[in-house]
C-alpha positions, 0 to 999 in steps of 0.5 A: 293280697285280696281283702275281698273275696269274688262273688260266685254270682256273676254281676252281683256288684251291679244287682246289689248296687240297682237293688240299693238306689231302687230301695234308697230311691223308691222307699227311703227317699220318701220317708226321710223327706217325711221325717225333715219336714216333721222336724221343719215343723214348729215342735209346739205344734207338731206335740198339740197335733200328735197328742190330741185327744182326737189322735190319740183315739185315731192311734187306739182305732187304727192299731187296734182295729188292725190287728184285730183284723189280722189276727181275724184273717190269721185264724179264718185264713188259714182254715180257707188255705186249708180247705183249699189245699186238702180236699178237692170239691165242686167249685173250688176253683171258683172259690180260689179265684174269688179271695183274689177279689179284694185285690183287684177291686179298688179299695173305694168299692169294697167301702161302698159295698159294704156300706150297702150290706151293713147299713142300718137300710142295707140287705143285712144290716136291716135284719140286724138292727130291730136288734139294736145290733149295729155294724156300718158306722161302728168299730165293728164296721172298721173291723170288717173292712180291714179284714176284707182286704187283708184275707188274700195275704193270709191265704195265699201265704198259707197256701203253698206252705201247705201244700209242702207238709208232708203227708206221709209224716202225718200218716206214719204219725198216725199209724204209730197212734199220734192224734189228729192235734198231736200231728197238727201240733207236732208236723203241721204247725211247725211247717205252716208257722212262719209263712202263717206269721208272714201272712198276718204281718203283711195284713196287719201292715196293709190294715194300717194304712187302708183309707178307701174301704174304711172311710165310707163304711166308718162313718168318720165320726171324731173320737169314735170312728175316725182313722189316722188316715183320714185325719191327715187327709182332713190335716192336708185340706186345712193346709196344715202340712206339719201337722200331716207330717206329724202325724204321718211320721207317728203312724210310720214310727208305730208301724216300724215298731210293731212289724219289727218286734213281729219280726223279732218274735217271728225269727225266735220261733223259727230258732226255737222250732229248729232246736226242738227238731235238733 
């Protein structure tokens, strides 16, 4: 009698056992070492440095900036993706070709770039500032930068979901008297829903962790403008290594947090959108 019923895919033992050990070796690895030498840490320290008041507006800063960039690239993304998949104008290619950009620059220049436009001396930040309105050395310069380097995700996870609505549905809808927020809501939106909230998770999460564009535009001001990560950089240069495990150890904590309830609530509309199709 067999306990186990045979694989249709041939080889499927030694994929899944590859897949495995890559995983175990490559991701898990690194992050129990993380968690043990957290836990090696004497616990008084590891509390004084994770619940600083310097920390804790770190937290407040990376977080919030983070997912006020995602949530900036899930609306502004989308619009990109969608001009980019329903009309056909002169330079698309080229626009198409340029939100692939921030991939390919190394994170330090987008920092330096933008530091040269939004300073107070800088092409636009000179314009901006006989208005007292600053952006390089502020919340609002953190912001952007996360932004920057979070579009591409959003776009080209919208794009090919896009590409797959059906347009006949959204013409007969129309014929039959839908309206245009109707047929968006009701056929458009239901399609472009879970690749839209992949696309604004994958941001958020590279916006957590970002350095290099952050940290030349930032300021790095303490309790204002400094990020999680350049204090455990800052951690790792006084050779308080505890104290950079802590705190890194948070930052994972939070992190797997907040991705899972995205997740969560991700898999729920999903559930949902396919019992209002039922």
């Amino acid at each position: 009698m067999a306990f186990r019923q045979p694989s249709i895919l041939p080889g499927f033992g030694l994929t899944f056992g590859f897949t495995t050990f890559f995983l175990g070796a490559i991701v898990l690895l690194p992050l129990t070492a993380l968690v043990v030498r957290t836990a090696m840490t004497d616990w008084n320290h590891v509390l004084e440095v994770v619940f600083s008041a310097r920390a804790l507006a770190s937290y407040r800063l990376s977080f919030g900036a983070s997912l006020l960039a995602a949530s900036i690239n899930a609306v502004f993304g989308f619009i990109i993706a969608w001009t980019l998949v329903r009309y056909d104008f002169p330079g698309r290619k080229i626009i198409d070709a340029l939100i692939d950009m921030p991939f390919a620059l190394p994170t330090a220049v987008s920092g330096i770039a933008l530091t040269a436009v939004f300073a107070h001396n800088g092409w636009f930040g000179q314009y901006l500032e006989p208005f007292g309105i600053k952006i390089a050395y502020t919340w609002i310069g953190i912001v952007i930068a996360l932004t920057l380097i979070g579009l591409p995700f959003v776009v080209r996870s919208v794009q090919p979901a896009l590409a797959e609505v059906q347009r006949d549905l959204e013409d007969a809808a129309e014929t039959l008297g839908a309206g245009r927020f109707y047929v968006f809501r009701r056929i458009i939106l239901p399609t472009v829903l879970p690749a839209l909230a992949t696309g604004f998770t994958m941001a958020f999460a590279r916006a957590v962790g970002e350095y290099g564009s952050v940290i030349f535009i930032a300021g790095n001001l303490p309790l204002k403008t400094e990020i999680t990560p350049l204090l455990i950089v800052i951690r790792l240069e006084e050779f308080d290594y505890g104290g950079a495990a802590a705190l890194g150890f948070v930052m994972l904590l939070i992190s797997f947090v907040m991705l899972l309830t995205i997740n969560l609530l991700q898999a729920w509309g999903r559930r949902r959108l396919v019992g209002d199709r039922r």
